[in-house]
C-alpha positions in Angstrom: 36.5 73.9 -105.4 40.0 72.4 -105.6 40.6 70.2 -102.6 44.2 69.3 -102.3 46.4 66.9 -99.2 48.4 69.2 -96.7 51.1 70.9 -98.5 55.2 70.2 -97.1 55.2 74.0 -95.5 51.8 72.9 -93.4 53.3 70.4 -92.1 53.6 70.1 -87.9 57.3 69.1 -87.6 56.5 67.5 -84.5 54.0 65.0 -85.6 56.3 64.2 -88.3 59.2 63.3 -85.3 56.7 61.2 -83.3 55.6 59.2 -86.3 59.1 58.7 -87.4 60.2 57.7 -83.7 57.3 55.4 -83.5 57.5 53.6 -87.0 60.9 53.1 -86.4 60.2 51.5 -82.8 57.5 49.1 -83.7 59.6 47.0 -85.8 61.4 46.0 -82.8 58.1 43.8 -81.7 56.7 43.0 -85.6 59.9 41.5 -86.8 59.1 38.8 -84.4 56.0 37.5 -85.9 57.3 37.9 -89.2 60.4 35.7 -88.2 59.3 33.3 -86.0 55.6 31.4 -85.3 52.6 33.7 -83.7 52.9 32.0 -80.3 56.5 33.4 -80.0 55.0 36.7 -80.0 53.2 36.2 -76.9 55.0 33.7 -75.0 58.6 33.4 -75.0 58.9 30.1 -74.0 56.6 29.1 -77.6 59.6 28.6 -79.9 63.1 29.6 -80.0 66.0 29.7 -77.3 64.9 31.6 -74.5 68.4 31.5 -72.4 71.4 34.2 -72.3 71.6 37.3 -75.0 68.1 35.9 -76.1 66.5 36.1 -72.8 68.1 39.4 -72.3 66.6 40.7 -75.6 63.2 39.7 -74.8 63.3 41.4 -71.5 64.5 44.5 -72.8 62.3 44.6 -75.8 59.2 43.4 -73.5 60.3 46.9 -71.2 60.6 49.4 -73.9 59.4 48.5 -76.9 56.4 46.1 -76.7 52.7 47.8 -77.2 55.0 51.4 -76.5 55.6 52.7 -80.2 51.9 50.9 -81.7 50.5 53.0 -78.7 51.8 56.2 -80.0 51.3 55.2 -83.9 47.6 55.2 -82.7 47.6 58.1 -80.8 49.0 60.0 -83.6 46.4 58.8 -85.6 43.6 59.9 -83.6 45.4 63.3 -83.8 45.7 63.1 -87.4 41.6 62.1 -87.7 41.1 65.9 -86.2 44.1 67.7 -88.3 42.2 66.5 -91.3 38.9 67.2 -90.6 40.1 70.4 -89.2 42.5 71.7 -92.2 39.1 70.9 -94.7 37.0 72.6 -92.8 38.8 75.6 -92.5 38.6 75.8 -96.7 35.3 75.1 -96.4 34.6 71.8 -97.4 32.6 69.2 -95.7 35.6 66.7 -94.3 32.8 63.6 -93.6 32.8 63.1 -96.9 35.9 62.9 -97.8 37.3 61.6 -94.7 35.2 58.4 -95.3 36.5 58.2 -98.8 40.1 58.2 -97.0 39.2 55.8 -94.1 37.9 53.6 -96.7 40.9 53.4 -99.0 42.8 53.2 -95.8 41.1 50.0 -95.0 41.5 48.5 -98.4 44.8 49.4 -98.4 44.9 47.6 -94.9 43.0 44.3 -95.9 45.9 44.4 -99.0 48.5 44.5 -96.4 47.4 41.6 -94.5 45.9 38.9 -97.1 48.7 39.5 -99.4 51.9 39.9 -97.1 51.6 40.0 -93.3 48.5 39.2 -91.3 49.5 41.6 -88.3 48.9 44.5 -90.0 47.3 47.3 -88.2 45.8 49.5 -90.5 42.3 47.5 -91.3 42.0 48.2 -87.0 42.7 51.8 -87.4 40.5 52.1 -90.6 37.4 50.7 -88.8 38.0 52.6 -85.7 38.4 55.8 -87.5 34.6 55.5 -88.9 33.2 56.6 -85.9 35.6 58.5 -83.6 35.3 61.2 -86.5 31.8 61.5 -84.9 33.8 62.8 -81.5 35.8 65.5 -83.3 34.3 68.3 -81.9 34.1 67.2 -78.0 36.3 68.9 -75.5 39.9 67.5 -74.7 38.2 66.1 -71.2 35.4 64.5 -73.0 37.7 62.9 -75.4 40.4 61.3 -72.3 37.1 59.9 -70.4 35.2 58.8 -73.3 39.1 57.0 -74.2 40.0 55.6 -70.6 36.9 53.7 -70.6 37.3 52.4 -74.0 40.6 50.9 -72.7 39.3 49.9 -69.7 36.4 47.8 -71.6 39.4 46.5 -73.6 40.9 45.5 -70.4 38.1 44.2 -68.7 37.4 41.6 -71.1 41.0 40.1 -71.2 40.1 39.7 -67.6 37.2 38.7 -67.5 38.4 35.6 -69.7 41.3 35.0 -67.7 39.2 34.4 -64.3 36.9 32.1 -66.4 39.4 29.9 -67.5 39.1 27.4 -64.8 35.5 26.6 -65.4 35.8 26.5 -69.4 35.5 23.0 -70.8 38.9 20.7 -71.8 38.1 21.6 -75.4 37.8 25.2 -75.1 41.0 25.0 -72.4 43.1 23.0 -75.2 42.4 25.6 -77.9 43.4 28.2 -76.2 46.2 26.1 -75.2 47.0 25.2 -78.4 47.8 29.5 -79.1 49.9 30.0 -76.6 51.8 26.7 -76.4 50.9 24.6 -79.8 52.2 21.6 -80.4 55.1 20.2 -82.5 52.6 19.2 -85.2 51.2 22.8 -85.2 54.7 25.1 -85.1 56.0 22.4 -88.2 53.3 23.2 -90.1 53.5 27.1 -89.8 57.0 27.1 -90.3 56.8 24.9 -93.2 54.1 26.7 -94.7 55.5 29.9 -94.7 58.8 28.5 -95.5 56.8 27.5 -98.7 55.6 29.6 -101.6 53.6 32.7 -102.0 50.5 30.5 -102.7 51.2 28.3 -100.1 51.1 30.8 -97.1 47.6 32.7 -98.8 45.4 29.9 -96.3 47.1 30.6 -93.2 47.3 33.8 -93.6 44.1 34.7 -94.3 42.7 32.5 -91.5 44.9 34.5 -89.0 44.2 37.9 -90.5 40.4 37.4 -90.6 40.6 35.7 -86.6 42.4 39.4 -85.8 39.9 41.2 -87.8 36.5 39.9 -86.7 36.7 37.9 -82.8 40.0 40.2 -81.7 39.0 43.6 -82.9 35.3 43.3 -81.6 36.7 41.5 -78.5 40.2 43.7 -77.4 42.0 45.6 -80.3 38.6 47.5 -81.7 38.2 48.9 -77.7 41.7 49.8 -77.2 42.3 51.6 -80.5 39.5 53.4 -80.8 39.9 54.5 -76.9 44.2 55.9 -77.8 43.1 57.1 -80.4 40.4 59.5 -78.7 43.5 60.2 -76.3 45.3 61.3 -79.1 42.6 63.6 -80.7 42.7 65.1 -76.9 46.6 65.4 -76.8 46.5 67.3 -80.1 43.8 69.3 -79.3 45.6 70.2 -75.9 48.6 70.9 -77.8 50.8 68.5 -76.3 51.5 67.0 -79.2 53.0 70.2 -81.6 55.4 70.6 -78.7 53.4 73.7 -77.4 53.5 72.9 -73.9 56.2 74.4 -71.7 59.7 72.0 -70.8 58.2 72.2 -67.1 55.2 70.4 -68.2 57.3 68.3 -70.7 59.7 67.0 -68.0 56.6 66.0 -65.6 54.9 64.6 -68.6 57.8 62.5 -68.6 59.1 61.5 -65.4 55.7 60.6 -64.0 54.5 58.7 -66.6 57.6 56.9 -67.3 57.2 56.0 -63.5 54.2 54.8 -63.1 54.4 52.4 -66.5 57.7 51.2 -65.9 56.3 50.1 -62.2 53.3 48.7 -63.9 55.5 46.7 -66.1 57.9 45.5 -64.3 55.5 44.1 -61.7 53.6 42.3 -64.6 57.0 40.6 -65.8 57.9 40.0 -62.3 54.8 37.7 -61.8 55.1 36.5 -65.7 58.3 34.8 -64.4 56.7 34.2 -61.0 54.1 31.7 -63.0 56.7 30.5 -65.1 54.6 32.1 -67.9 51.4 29.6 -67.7 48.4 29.8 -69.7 46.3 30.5 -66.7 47.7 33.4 -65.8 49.9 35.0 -68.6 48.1 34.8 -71.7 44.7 36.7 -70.1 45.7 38.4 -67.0 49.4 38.5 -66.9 49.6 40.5 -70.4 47.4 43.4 -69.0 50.1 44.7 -66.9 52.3 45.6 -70.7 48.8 46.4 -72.2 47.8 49.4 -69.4 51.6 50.2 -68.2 52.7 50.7 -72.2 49.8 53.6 -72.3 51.9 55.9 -69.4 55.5 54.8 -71.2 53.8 55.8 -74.5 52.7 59.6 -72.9 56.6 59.5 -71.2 57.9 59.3 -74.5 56.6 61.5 -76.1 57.5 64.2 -73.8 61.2 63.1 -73.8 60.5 63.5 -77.3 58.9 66.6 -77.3 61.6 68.2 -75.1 63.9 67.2 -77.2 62.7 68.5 -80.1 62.4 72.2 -78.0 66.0 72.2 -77.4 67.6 70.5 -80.8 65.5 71.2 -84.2 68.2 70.4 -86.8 70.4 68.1 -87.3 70.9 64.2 -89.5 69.0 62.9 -86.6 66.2 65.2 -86.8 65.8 65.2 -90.8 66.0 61.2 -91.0 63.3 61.2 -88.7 61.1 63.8 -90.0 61.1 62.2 -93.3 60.2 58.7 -91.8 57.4 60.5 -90.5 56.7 62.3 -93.9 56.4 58.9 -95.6 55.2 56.6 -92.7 52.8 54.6 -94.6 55.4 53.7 -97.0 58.3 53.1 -94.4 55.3 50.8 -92.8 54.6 49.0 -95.6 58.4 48.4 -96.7 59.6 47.1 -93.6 57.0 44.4 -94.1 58.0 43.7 -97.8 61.6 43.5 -96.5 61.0 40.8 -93.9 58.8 39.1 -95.4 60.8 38.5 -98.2 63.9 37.7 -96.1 61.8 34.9 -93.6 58.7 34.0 -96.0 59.4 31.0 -98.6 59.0 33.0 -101.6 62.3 34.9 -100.8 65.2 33.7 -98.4 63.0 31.3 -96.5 64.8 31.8 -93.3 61.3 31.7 -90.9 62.4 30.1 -87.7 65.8 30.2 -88.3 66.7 33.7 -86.9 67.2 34.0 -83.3 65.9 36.8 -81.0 69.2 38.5 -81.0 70.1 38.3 -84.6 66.5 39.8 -85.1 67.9 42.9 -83.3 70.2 43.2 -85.8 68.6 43.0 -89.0 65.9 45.3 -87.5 68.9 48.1 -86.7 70.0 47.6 -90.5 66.4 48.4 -91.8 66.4 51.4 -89.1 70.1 52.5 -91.0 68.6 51.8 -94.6 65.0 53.8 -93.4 67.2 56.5 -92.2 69.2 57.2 -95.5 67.0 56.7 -98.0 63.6 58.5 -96.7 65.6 62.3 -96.1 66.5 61.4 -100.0 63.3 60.6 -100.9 61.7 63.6 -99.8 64.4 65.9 -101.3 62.6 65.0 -104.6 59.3 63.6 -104.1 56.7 65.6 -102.5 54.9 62.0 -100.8 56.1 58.0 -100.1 54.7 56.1 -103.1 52.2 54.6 -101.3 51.2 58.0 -99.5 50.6 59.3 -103.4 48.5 56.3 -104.4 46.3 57.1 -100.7 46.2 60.9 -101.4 45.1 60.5 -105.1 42.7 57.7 -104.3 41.0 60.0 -101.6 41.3 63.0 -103.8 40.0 61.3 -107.0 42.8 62.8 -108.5 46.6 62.2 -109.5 48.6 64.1 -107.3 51.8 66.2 -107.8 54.8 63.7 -106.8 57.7 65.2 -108.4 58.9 68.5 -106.2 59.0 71.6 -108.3 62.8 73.0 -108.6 63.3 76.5 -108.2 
């Protein structure tokens, strides 16, 4: 039987806008560990001027854009886990198989990503995670939303847990956590100057940080979480709220409620982050699950301001630019790491830790602009991103079509 990837004309346009949306948005937050140390991602006060536009930025991008976009990335990829399996079982074939053969590309593809350029990557997370919440394909929508709240809720219990047991941790244990989320001058010299250095010269870090996320991390928070969105988002499709098949009634409450009740979440959490003066004791653990649980409901609230607007505008510059970042999201992924790393990494402009919060802003809206031009032109004449070919003909165990065929 010849078993080929989902054609252009099977494509859900929707999914395509989410993705697009949400690869576009999660730059916002991963340009700031590319750019600067690690413990600037979690606390502001780590490295860098945190006063004036700076400050303004962090706030703003802390609101809208931290944990938001990643959260719909994943829940689109739980909905894509059942699409698959679904669209190969409909032409008869059995879509284990070959959806294993994809996962595990996927995670090679992942491990890649992060040894060789950027040790946040996410794809080695949702590799692992999508080897067993296949085996939940077939449960009901309601199975799938309980099954994925707890999940989360696991995720967040442990953050907690460690938080309240801070205080009776010994001083070494205390100082290397410490050492994370406020490291010393010694420790932010040497991870700027190593990845100010060369290519071979960030490999060790890298690795070390990237293996850390992979093994303690994922079986300790990011494994929970991601598998538990993305049983959300194998719900969502299955409920249809995520091909825009809803009604605008259920749209707009989608929307206004859940944008309400994460924003609340949120902006009590950075309330109290500021309340603390962003401590140890209480930021790093508990502090950071207000973000982590609010970002879920902002997550749903976006995509039904999405999804309305999709119902009421479906053409338009806007629309294609993001349908073909959505098209080729693995690609548009994987380039936005191979641009910044080459601008802040030592083997290209070397400017790590040079490039304040607001000036990130700015190079992250040029690499939305060049995104935005290039991928409508790439799918004019190329039926996948090039790194969505070599994935497709991997899993396929064949060399698929790339050029498109001109009437």
């Amino acid at each position: 039987m010849n078993i080929s990837p989902t054609q252009h004309s099977e494509r859900i346009v929707s999914l395509d806008i989410l993705r697009g949306v949400a690869i576009l948005g999660i730059l916002i937050m991963n340009i700031q560990s590319m750019s600067m140390i690690g413990a600037a991602y979690l606390n502001p006060h780590a490295y860098g001027d945190f006063t004036g536009i700076n400050k303004i930025i962090w706030i703003v991008s802390h609101i809208f854009a931290d944990t938001k976009f990643i959260t719909i990335f994943s829940i689109l990829f739980g909905a894509g886990v059942v699409l698959f399996t679904e669209r190969l079982k409909a032409k008869g074939v059995k879509s284990l198989n070959i959806h294993y053969r994809r996962t595990i590309w996927l995670l090679i593809i992942g491990l890649g990503h992060a040894y060789l350029l950027w040790y946040g990557d996410i794809l080695v997370a949702y590799a692992l995670c999508a080897l067993w919440v296949v085996l939940l394909r077939n449960k009901k929508p309601k199975t799938l939303f309980i099954v994925g709240v707890i999940f989360i809720i696991v995720s967040l219990f442990f953050n907690i847990l460690t938080g309240l047991a801070l205080p009776s941790m010994d001083e070494a244990a205390r100082q290397g956590i410490m050492q994370s989320w406020l490291p010393s001058s010694e420790l932010i010299t040497r991870e700027i100057n190593t990845y100010r250095g060369g290519f071979a010269d960030q490999i060790g870090m890298r690795m070390q940080t990237a293996i850390w996320m992979q093994t303690f991390l994922f079986f300790f928070s990011i494994g929970w979480k991601v598998s538990g969105i993305m049983l959300i988002g194998m719900g969502l499709y299955k409920t249809g709220v995520l091909s825009a098949g809803k009604t605008n009634k259920f749209y707009r409450k989608l929307t206004i409620i859940s944008l309400l009740i994460g924003f609340s979440i949120i902006g009590l959490g950075l309330y109290q982050h500021f309340r603390h003066e962003f401590s140890m004791e209480f930021s790093f653990f508990l502090g950071s699950q207000y973000n982590s649980f609010g970002s879920l409901f902002v997550a749903l609230g976006y995509i039904g301001l999405i999804m309305l607007i999709l119902k009421s505008f479906k053409k338009g510059i806007l629309f294609n630019s993001l349908k073909a970042i959505g098209q080729t999201a693995l690609s548009n992924y994987l380039i936005q790491t191979i641009i910044c790393t080459f601008l802040f990494y030592g083997h290209g402009f070397g400017l790590f830790g040079k490039v304040e919060r607001w000036q990130q802003i700015l190079i992250v809206f040029g690499i939305w602009v060049l995104q935005m031009i290039v991928s409508p032109i790439w799918v004019k004449y190329y039926k996948f991103g090039p790194f969505e070919w070599l994935w497709r003909s991997l899993t396929y165990w064949k060399f698929q079509e790339f050029n498109r065929v001109k009437n």
